[in-house]
N, C-alpha and C positions, 0 to 999 in steps of 0.2 A: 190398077185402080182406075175406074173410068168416072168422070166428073163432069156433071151438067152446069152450064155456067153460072149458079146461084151458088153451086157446090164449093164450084174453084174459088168462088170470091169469097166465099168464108175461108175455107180454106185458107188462103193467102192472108185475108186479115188476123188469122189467128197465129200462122207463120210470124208476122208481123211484128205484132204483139209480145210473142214471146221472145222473140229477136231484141224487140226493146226492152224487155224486163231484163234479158240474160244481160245486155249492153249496160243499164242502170247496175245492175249486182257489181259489173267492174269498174262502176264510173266512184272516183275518178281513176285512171289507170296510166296520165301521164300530166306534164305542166299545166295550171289553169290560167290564163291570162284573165286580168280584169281593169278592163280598161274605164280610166279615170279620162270624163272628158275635162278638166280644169286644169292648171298648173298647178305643179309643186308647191306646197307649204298651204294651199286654203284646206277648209272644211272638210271638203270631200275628199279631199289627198288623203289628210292626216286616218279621217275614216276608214278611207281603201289601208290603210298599210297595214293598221290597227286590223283590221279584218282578215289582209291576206294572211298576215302572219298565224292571228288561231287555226284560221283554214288551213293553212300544211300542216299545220300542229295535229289538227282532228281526221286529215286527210291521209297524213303520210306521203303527200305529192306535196310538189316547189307550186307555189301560188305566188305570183308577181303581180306587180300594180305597173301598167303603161299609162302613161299619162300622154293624150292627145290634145292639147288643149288647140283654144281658137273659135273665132264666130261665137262666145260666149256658149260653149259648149258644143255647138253644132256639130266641126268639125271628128269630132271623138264620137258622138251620138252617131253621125252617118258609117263611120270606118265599122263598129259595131256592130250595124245594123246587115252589114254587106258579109259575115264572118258564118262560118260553119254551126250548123246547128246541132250540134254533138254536144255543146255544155262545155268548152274548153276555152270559150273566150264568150266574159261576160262584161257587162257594163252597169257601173256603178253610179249612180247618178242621182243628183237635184233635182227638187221639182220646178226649179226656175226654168230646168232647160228641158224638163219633159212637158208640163203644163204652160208657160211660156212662151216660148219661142216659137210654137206653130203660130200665135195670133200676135206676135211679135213682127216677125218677119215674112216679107211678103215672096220668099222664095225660099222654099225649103224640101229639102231630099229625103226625108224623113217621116212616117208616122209615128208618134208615139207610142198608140198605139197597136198598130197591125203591125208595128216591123217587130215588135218586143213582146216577151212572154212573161210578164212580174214573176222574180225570184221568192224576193223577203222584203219588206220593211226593214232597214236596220237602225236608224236613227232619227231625231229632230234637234232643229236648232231654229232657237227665236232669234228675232231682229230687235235689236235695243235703237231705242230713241234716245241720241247721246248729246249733247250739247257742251261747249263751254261753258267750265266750272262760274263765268265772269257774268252768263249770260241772268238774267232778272228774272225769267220763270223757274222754281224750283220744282213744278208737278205738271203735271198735263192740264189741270183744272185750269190753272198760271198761262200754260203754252196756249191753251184755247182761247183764255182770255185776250192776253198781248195778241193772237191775230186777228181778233176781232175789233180791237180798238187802237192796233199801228197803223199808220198811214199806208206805208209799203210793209208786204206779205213778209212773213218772215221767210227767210233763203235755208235752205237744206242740202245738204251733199249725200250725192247717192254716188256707185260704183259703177252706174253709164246709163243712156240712154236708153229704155226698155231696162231695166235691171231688175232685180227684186223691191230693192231697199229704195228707187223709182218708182214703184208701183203703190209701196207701202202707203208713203207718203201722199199720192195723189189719192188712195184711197181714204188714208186720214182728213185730208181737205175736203173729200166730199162727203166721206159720215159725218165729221165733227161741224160741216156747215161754216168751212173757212177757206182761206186762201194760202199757201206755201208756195212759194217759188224757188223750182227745182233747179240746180246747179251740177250735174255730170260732171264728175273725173274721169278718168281712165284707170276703173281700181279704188279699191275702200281704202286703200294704204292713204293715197295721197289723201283721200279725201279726208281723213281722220284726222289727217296731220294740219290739214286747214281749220279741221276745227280746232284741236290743241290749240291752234298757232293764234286764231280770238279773226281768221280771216273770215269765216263763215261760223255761224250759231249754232246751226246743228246739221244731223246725220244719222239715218238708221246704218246700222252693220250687224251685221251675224254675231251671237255671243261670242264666239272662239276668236273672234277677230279684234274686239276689243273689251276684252274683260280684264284683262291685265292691265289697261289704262284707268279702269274704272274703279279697279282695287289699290291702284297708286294714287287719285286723289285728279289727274289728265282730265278727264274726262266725269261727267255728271250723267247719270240714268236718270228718265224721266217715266221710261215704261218698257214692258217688254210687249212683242206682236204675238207669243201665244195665248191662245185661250186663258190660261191661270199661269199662278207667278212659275220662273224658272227655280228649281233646286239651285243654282249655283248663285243668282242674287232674289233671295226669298224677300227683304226688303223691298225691292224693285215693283210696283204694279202692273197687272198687266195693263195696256192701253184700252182695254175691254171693261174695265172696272169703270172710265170716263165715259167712254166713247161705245156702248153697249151692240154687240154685233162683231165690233171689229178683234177680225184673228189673221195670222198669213204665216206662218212658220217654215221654214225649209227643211223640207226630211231627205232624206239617204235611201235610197232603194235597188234593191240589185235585180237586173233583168238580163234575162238570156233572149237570144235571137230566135224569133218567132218560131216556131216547131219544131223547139227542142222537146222531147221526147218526154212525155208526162210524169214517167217515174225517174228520169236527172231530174227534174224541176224539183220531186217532190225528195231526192235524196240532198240536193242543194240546200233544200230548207231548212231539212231537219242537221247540215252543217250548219248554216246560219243561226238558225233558233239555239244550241247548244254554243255556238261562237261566243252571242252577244249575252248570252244567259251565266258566261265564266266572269269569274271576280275581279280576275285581272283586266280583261275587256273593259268592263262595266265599270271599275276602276280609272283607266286610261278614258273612258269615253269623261267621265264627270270631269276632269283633271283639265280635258278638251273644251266643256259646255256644251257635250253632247251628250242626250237623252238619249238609252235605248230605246227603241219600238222593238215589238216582237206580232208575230203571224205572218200568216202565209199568204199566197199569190192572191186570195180576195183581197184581203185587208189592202195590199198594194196597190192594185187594180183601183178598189174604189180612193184610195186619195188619190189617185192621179185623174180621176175622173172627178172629183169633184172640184180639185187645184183645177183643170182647166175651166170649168163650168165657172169659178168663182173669179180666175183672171184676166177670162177673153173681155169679158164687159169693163172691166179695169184699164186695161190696154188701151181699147177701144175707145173711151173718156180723155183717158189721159193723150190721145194724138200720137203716141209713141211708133213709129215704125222704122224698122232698116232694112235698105233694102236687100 
């Protein structure tokens, strides 16, 4: 058969082509790594395991969870970023450390987005503004008021420098038209535990991190950061019912290494979608303080492009850099 070079390049792209669909038809066909940039026991841990585990279920193949943690995710983000684009090692991650950390830090080995290919939306988790039980505002109407008319800003504990639950806060201060002065831990643990402990007044954290303080009487909600209230404290307001505008929720999303191959992308999903849509999932996720999200690789795509669009300016205000 003789081929003109217009010939051979279709040709070859259609070879191509069907090479990847026949590839997709057996994928998965050996272990899936999915790499967790955080430590053991936070948010996105408990997520990945919860996940990996229906993923063998639906797959028929061993799905493990690695846990890279470091550099507040970086480290896990970049090792991901560097992995085979066959769909066998994927990354499971927060939007603190995909929308984040590029205008966070002034040196970083990673794009968000050009090294990664959005999988799924799997989940969201708001940030509760928590305070001691002892402190004198009981609502955010209360909390806006006292920083408007105490001497010194009221003081807030966040989980580090550039953090989420850091960014929240500075953004609370400049919607709500006030002053907080932010106090870094090393870690929501400690930080929580200062507030219990009446050493600091308040603190945003992830619902999964302290909802069980808040259902013991520890600790006192004052709002949550999604849009509308959370299912697991319907009581609870959102911060947006005061402070109109304000939202910052940390979701879960899984992405494979940029040029994995359109139909894994699209076989991954339709694991995922069927994963997070099982009762026992959906189940485990509430029990968690995690909301399912469900759709595909757009729906992912645009909230990680809007999280950055919404916290580079944030960043930027608040002075935050590391370098």
């Amino acid at each position: 058969m003789n081929l003109n070079r217009r010939d051979f390049g279709a040709f070859t792209a259609a070879g191509l082509l069907l090479g990847s669909k026949a590839f997709a038809e057996q994928y998965p066909s050996k272990l899936i790594t999915i790499v967790v940039p955080q430590a053991p026991g936070g948010t996105n841990d408990t997520v990945g395991r919860i996940l990996a585990q229906k993923l063998g279920e639906l797959s028929n193949q061993r799905v493990i969870v690695e846990n890279r943690p470091g550099a507040n995710g970086n480290i896990g983000t970049e090792y991901a970023a560097r992995q085979s684009k066959e769909g066998y090692t994927l990354l499971l991650t927060v939007s603190s450390t995909q929308a984040i950390n590029p205008a966070l830090y002034k040196k970083i080995s990673f794009d968000p987005v050009k090294d990664f290919d959005p999988v799924a939306p799997v989940g969201v988790v708001p940030n509760v503004l928590v305070v001691n039980p002892s402190f004198s505002a009981k609502t955010m109407a209360e909390l806006i008021q006292v920083a408007k008319t105490s001497k010194e800003p009221p003081q807030y504990a966040s989980a580090g420098n550039g953090s989420l639950n850091h960014l929240l806060g500075a953004m609370l201060a400049s919607r709500a038209g006030i002053q907080l002065q932010h106090v870094p831990y090393r870690g929501v643990a400690p930080a929580l535990t200062d507030v219990m402990g009446g050493q600091i007044p308040l603190a945003f954290a992830s619902l999964p991190s302290c909802i069980e303080f808040i259902k013991s009487g520890k600790l006192r909600a004052l709002g949550v950061s999604s849009p509308k209230r959370s299912f697991a404290l319907p009581d609870v307001p959102a911060i947006s019912e005061v402070v109109p505008g304000y939202t910052g929720e940390l979701w879960v999303g899984l992405f494979s290494v940029h040029g994995t191959p359109a139909p894994v992308i699209a076989k991954l999903n339709e694991l995922v979608a069927q994963a997070v849509a099982a009762p026992d999932v959906q189940e485990r996720f509430k029990v968690a303080g995690v909301e399912p999200l469900t759709g595909g690789p757009t729906r992912l795509a645009q909230l990680l492009k809007e999280d950055i669009a919404r916290w580079a300016p944030i960043v930027k205000e608040s002075g935050a850099v590391v370098d």
